[in-house]
C-alpha positions as CSV (number, residue, x, y, z in Angstrom):
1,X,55.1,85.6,129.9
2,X,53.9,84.3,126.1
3,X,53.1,81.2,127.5
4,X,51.2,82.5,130.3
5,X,49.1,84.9,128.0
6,X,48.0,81.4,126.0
7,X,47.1,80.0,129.0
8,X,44.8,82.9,130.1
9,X,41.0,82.4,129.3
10,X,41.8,84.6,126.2
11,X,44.6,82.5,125.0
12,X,44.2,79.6,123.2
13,X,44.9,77.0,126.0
14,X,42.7,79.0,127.9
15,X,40.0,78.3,126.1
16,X,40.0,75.0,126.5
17,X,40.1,75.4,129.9
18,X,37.1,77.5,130.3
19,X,35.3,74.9,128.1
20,X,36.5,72.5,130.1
21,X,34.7,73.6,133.3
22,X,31.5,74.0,131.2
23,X,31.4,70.2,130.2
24,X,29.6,68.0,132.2
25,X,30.5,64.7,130.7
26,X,32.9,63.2,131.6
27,X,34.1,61.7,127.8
28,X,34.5,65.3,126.7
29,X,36.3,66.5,130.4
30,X,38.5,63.4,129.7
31,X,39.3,64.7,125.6
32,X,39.8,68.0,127.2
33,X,42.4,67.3,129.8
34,X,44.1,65.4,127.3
35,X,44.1,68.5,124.3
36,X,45.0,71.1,127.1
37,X,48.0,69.1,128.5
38,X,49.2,68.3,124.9
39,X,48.9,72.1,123.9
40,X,50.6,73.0,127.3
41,X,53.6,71.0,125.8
42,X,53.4,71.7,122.5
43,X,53.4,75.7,123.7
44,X,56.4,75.1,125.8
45,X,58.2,73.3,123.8
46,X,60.0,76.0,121.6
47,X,61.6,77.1,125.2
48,X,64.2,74.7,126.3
49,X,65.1,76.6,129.4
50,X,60.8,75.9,130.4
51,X,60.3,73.1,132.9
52,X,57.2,73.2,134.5
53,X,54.1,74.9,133.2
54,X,50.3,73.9,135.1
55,X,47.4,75.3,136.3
56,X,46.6,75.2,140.0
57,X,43.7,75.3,142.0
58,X,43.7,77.1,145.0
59,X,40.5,76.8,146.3
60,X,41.0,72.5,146.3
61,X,44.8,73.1,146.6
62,X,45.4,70.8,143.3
63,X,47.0,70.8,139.9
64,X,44.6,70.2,136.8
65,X,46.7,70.2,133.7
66,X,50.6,70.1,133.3
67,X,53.2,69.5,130.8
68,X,55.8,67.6,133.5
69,X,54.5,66.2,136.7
70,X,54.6,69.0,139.5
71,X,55.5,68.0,143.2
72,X,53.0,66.1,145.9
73,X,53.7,69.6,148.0
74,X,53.3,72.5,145.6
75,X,52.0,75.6,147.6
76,X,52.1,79.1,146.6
77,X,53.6,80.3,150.2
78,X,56.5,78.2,149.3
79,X,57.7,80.0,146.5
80,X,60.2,83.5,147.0
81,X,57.7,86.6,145.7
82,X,60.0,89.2,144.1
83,X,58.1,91.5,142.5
84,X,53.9,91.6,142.0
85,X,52.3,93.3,139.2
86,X,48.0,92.8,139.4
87,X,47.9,89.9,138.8
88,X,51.4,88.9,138.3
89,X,53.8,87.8,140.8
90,X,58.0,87.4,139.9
91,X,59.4,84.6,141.8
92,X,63.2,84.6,142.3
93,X,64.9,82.1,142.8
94,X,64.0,78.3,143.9
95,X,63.5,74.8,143.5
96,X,62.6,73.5,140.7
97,X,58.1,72.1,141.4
98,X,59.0,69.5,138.8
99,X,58.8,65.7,140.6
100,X,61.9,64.6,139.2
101,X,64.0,68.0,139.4
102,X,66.3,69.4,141.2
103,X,67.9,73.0,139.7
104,X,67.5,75.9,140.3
105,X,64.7,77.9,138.4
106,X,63.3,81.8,138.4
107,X,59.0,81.3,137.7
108,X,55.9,83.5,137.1
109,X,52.4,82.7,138.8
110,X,49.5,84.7,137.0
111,X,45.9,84.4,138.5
112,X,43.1,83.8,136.1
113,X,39.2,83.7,136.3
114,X,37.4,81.0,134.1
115,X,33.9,80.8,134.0
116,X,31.7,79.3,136.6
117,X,33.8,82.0,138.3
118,X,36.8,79.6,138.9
119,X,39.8,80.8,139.7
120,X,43.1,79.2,138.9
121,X,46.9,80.1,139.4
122,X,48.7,79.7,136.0
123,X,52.4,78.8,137.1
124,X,55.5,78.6,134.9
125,X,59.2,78.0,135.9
126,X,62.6,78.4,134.0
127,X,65.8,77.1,134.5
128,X,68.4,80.0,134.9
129,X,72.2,80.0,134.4
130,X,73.2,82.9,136.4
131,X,74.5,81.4,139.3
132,X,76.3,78.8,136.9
133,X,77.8,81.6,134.9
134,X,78.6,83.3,137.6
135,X,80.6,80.5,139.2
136,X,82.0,79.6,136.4
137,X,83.3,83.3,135.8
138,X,84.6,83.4,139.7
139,X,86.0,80.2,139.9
140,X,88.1,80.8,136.9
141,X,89.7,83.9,138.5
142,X,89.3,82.2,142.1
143,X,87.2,84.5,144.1
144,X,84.5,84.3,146.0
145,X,81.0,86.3,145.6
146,X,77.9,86.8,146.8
147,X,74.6,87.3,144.9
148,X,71.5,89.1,145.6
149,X,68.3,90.0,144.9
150,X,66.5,92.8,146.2
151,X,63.3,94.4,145.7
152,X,61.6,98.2,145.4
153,X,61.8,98.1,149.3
154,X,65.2,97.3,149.6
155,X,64.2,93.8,150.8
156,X,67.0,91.1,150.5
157,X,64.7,88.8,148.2
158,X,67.2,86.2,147.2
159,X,71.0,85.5,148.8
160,X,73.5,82.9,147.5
161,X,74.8,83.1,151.1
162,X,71.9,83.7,153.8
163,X,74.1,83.2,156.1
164,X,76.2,86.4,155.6
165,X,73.2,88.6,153.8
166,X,69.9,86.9,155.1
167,X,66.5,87.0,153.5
168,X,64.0,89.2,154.2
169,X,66.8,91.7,155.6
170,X,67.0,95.0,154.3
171,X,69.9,95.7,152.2
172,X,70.8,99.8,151.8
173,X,73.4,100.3,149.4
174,X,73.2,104.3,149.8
175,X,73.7,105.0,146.1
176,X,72.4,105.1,143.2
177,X,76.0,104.6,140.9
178,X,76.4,101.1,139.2
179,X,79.4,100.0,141.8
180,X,80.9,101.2,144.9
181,X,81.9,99.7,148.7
182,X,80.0,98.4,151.5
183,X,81.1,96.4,154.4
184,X,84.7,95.0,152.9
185,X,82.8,94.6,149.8
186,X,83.0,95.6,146.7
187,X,79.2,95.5,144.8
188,X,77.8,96.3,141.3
189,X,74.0,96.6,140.8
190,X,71.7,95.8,137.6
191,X,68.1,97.3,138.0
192,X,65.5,95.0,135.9
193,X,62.6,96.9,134.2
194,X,60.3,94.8,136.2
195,X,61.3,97.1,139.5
196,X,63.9,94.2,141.3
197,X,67.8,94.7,141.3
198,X,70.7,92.1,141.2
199,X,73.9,92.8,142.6
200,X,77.0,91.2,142.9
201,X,78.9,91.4,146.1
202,X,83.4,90.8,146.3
203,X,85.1,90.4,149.0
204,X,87.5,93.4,148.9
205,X,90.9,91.5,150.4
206,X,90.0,89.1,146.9
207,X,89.6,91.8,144.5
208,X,92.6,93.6,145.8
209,X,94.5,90.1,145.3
210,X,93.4,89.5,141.6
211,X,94.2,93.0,141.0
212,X,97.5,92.6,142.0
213,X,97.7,89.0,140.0
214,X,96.7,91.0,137.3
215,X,98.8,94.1,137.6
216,X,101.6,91.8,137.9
217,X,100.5,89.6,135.1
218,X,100.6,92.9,133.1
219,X,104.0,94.2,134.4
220,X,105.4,91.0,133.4
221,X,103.8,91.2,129.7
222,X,104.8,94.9,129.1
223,X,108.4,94.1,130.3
224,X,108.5,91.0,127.7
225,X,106.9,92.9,125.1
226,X,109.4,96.1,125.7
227,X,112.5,93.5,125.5
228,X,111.1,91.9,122.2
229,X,110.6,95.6,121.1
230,X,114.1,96.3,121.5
231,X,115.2,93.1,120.3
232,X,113.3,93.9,117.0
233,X,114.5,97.2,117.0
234,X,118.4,95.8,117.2
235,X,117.5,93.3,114.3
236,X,115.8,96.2,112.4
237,X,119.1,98.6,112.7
238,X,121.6,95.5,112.0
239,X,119.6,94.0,109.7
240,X,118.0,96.8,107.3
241,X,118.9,100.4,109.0
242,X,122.6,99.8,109.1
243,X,122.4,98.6,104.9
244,X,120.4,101.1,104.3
245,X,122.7,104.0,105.7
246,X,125.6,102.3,103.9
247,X,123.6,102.7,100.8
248,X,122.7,106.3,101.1
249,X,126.4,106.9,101.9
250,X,127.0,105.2,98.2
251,X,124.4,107.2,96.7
252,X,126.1,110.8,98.2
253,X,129.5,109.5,96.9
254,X,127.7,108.6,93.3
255,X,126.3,111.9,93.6
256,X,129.5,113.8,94.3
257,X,131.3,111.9,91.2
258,X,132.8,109.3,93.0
259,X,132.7,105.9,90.7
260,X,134.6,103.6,92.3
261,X,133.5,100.1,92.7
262,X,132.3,98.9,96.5
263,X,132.7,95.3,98.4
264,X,129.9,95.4,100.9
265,X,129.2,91.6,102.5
266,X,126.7,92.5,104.8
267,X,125.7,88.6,105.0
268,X,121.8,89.4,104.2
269,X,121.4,88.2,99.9
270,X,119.0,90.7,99.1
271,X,121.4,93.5,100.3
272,X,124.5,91.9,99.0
273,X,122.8,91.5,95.7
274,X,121.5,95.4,96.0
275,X,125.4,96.2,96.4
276,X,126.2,94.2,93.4
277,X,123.5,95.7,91.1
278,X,124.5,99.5,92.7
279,X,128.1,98.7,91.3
280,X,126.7,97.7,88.1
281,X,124.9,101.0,87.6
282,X,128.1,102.4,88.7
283,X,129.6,100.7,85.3
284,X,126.9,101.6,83.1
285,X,127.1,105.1,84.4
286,X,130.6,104.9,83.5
287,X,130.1,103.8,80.2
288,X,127.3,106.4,79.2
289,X,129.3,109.2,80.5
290,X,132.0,107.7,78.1
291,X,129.2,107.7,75.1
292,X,127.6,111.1,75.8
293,X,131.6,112.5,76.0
294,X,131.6,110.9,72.9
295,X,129.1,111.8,71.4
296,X,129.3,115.4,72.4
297,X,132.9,115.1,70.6
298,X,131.1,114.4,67.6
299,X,128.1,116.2,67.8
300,X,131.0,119.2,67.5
301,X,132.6,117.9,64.9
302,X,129.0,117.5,63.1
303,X,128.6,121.3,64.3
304,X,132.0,122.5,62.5
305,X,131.3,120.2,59.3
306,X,127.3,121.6,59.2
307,X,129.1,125.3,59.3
308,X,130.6,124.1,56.4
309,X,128.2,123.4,54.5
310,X,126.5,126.6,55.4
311,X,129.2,128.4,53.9
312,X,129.1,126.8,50.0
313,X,124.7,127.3,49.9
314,X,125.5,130.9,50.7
315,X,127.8,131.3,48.4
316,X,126.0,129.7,45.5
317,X,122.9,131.9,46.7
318,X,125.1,134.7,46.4
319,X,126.5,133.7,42.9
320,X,123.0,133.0,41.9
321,X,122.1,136.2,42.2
322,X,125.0,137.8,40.2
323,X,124.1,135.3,37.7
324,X,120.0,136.3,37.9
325,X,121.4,140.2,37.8
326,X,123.9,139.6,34.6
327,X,121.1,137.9,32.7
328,X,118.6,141.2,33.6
329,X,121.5,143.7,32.7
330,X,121.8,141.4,28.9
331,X,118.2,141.0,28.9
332,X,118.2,137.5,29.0
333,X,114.6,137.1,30.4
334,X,114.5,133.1,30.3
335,X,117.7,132.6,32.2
336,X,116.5,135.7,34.7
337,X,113.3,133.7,35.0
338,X,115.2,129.9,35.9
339,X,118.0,132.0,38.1
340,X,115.2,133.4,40.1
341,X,113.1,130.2,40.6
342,X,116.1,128.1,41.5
343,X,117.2,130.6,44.3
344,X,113.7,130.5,45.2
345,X,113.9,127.0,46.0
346,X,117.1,127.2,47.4
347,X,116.1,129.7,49.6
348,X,113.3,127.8,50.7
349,X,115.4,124.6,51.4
350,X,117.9,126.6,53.8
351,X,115.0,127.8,55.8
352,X,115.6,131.3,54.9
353,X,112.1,132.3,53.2
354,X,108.6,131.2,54.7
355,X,110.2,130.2,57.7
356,X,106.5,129.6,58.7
357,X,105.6,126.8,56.6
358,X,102.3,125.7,55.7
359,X,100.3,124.0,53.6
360,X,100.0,127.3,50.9
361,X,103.8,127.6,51.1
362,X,104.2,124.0,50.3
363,X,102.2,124.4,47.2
364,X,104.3,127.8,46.5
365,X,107.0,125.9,46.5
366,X,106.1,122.9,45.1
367,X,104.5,125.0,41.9
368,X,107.6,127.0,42.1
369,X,109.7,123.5,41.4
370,X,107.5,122.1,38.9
371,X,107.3,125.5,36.6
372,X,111.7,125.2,36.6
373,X,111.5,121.6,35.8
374,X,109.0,122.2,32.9
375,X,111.9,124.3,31.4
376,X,114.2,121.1,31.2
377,X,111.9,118.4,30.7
378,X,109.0,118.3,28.0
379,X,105.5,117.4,30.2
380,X,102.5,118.7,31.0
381,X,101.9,119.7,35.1
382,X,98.3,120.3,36.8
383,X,98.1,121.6,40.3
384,X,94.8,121.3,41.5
385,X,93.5,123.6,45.1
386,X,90.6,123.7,46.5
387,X,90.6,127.4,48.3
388,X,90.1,127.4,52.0
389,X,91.4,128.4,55.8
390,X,92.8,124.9,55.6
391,X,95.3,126.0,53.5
392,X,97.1,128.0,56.6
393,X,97.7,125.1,58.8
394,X,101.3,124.3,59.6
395,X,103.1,121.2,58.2
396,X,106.2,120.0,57.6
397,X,108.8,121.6,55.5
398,X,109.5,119.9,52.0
399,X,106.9,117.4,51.9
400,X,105.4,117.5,48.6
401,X,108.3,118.3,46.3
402,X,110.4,115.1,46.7
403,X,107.6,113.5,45.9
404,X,107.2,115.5,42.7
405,X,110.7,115.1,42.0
406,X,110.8,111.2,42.5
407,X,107.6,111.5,39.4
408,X,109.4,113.7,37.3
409,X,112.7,112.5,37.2
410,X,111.5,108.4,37.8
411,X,108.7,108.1,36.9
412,X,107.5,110.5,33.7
413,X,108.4,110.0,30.0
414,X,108.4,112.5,27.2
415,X,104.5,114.1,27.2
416,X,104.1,112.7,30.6
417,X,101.1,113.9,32.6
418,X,101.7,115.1,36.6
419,X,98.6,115.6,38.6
420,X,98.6,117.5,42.0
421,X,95.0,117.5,44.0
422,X,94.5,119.1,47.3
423,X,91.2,119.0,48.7
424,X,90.1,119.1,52.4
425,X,87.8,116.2,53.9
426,X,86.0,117.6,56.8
427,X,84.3,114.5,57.1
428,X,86.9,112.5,58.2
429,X,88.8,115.8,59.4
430,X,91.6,115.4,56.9
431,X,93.5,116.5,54.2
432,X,94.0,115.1,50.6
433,X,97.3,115.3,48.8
434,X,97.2,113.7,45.0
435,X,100.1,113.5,43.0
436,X,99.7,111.0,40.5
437,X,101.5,110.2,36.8
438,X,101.1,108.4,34.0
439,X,103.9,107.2,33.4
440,X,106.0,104.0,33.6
441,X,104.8,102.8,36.6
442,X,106.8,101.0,39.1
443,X,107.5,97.2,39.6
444,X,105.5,95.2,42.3
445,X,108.6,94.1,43.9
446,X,109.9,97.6,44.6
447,X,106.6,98.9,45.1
448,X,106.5,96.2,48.0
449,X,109.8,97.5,49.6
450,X,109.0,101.2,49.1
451,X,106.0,100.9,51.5
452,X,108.1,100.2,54.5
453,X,110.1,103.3,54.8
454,X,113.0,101.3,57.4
455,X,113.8,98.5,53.8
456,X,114.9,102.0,51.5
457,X,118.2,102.2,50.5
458,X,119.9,103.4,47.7
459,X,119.0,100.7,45.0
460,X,115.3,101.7,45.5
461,X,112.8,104.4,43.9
462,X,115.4,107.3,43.4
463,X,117.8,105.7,45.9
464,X,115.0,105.9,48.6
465,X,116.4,109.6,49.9
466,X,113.3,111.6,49.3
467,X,110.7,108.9,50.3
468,X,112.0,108.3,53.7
469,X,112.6,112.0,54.3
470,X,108.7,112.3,53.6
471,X,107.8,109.0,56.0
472,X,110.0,110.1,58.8
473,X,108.7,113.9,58.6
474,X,105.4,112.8,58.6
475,X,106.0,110.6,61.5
476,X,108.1,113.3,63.7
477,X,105.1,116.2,63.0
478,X,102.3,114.1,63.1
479,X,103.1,110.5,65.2
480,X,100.4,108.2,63.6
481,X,97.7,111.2,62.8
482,X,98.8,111.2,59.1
483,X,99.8,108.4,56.8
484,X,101.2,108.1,53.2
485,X,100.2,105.7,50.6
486,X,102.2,104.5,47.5
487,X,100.2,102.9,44.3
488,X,101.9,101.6,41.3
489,X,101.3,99.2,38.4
490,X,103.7,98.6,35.3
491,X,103.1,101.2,32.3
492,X,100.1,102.8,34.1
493,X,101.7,105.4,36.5
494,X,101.9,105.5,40.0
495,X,99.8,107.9,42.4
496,X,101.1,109.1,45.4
497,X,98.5,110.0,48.6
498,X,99.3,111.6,51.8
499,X,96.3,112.0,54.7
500,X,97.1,115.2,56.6
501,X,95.2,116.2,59.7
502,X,93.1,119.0,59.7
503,X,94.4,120.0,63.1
């Protein structure tokens, strides 16, 4: 139909053609012909399944222009009308008009008025595969059919076997469904858009037999395919099912206490090595329950020793405060004063005052420890707080006296100086501890092994005791929020600095 609208008298072939039957000499008639046959080819061409495309003239029964050389005998009546439209006409199916041709081919004619009022009959065939496809189809499943075409008038247009269906019959198929039965027949109809229908006729007694084929075809299949089914499914249970019920049976046995060792072969490795690996576990269960029986046996013994040493703090706490009450009875206000502090401190260190610790309580205490220590040792002790809500927040018990302590007692000569500063940094959300001394400093080589809290032991920094109490305490409360750092040089003191979070 494209190529037919180029070669109307608006098209672009066309209008060669109407200029064509304006010129009178014949030079220019001559350049014509040869410009309208080579854009009939070139127009064409993009359409492999085009054979034939001319103009003919009806009035002097001829063909002007062509892309392939029609037949001596090309007539109009000759060719099967399926369907007309104005000025169109559907052709079903036919030899080809092409000279050298001899397919099969479906092809428009479209009539056309030039000027000089000539009229000429554009024509254009097209090979069609249908009817190979459709043998190709049949004879692969080896049945016969029949093919028609039929038009609005129920007028057998085409038949691929006039001798059972004849053209120019009528065909009723008395419905309007896509497939049904007619005559030992089974048919299914297509209806074009251009008005015509195609339908495929099969013999009944050939459906029924390919039907059967197939049926049986599919018996056969879904008997195979239900005894690989339950071949798989005997593999599956002797393969995995039956190991795995063997080991769930293990598992209940392990759960019920049982521990004795298994010798399962089953003759599959994975499995076999899943046995050996279950009575491994076995074993190692063994041997923890041995370590937490154990354990638990020591962890009572620790339990009888730690009510032990419950007993003696009481009793010195006790005795402390006979001593603190003499010493008030004789007026002996100094030793009243130390008894009181030191119980204080015990009291602290058992847990048994400020069980809620925080940071204030920590300086409490730690003020608390360095006002009895200045009543042994001769130095001068500066604690340093800046006031604020920060001063509530919970930390660890006994963090800032050991450190103190290690200063005092290691660190600090006669007229030594102790500093304590403690200063929030909402900046960085954290908090400042300070304790720093003048005194004899510490040598690089223990200050190197102090910094890693796992290398203390009892030659280093006060034998190391309250130092790693600090570093693990830190490390249990906080995890890696706080840190601790230790700076030291020879004859110039060392300072002490913890990093606390503010929450």
């Amino acid at each position: 139909m494209q190529i037919t609208q180029q070669m109307m008298p608006q098209g672009h072939i066309g209008s060669d053609v109407d200029e064509y039957f304006f010129t009178t000499q014949p030079y220019n008639k001559s350049v014509l012909t040869r410009r309208i046959s080579k854009n009939i080819e070139l127009v064409t061409y993009p359409y492999p399944n085009v054979v034939v495309a001319m103009y003919y003239n009806p009035q002097e029964d001829s063909v002007l222009f062509y892309n392939l050389p029609p037949i001596d005998e090309f007539s109009l009546e000759n060719l099967p009308k399926l369907k007309q439209h104005l000025e169109i006409t559907y052709h079903t199916f036919h030899p080809s008009m092409y000279r050298f041709g001899d397919q099969q081919v479906i092809s428009v004619t479209r009539t056309a008025l030039f000027s000089n009022s000539v009229k000429m009959v554009i024509y254009v065939e097209a090979r069609s595969e249908i009817e190979k496809s459709l043998n190709a189809l049949f004879n692969a499943q080896r049945m016969s059919y029949i093919f028609l075409q039929i038009d609005e008038n129920k007028e057998i247009k085409y038949s691929s076997s006039p001798e059972i269906f004849s053209v120019g019959h009528r065909f009723e198929l008395g419905s309007q469904e896509p497939t049904g039965r007619i005559d030992g027949y089974i048919w299914n109809q297509r209806k074009s858009q251009h008005g015509f229908t195609n339908i495929i006729l099969v013999p009944i007694s050939s459906y029924n037999r390919e039907l059967y084929a197939w049926s049986t075809t599919m018996l056969i299949i879904t008997f195979v395919i239900l005894l690989i089914v339950a071949l798989i499914g005997i593999m599956l249970y002797q393969l995995i099912y039956k190991p795995l019920h063997l080991f769930e049976r293990e598992m209940e046995e392990v759960g019920r206490g049982n521990m004795e060792m298994i010798d399962y072969h089953i003759g599959i490795e994975e499995f076999d090595r899943m046995f050996d690996r279950f009575n491994t576990m076995k074993m190692q269960i063994q041997d923890l329950m041995r370590d937490i029986e154990k354990k638990e046996k020591q962890r009572h013994a620790l339990e009888v020793e730690k009510l032990y040493y419950q007993i003696n703090p009481h009793f010195l706490m006790n005795a402390l405060n006979s001593v603190h009450w003499m010493a008030v009875i004789n007026k002996q206000h100094d030793i009243s004063n130390y008894i009181s502090k030191l119980n204080y401190i015990l009291s602290y260190s058992l847990g048994k005052t400020d069980q809620d610790t925080t940071l204030r309580t920590e300086i409490k205490m730690l003020q608390t420890y360095l006002d009895l220590q200045k009543m042994r040792y001769d130095f001068e002790a500066f604690v340093n707080v800046v006031e604020g809500d920060y001063l509530d927040i919970h930390v660890p018990r006994l963090i800032l006296q050991p450190l103190a302590e290690n200063a005092i007692c290691h660190g600090l000569d006669q007229n030594g100086i102790l500093i304590v500063d403690v200063s929030p940094d909402y900046q960085n959300n954290m908090i400042k501890v300070v304790i720093q001394d003048n005194g004899k400093g510490l040598d690089p080589q223990i200050l190197e092994t102090i910094r890693y809290p796992g290398s203390l032991n009892n030659g280093a920094f006060g034998q190391g005791i309250g130092l790693r109490y600090v570093y693990f305490m830190l490390e249990s409360f906080y995890g890696d929020r706080a840190s601790m750092v230790v700076n030291s040089r020879p004859l110039q003191g060392t300072t002490v600095k913890l990093f606390l979070p503010l929450c």
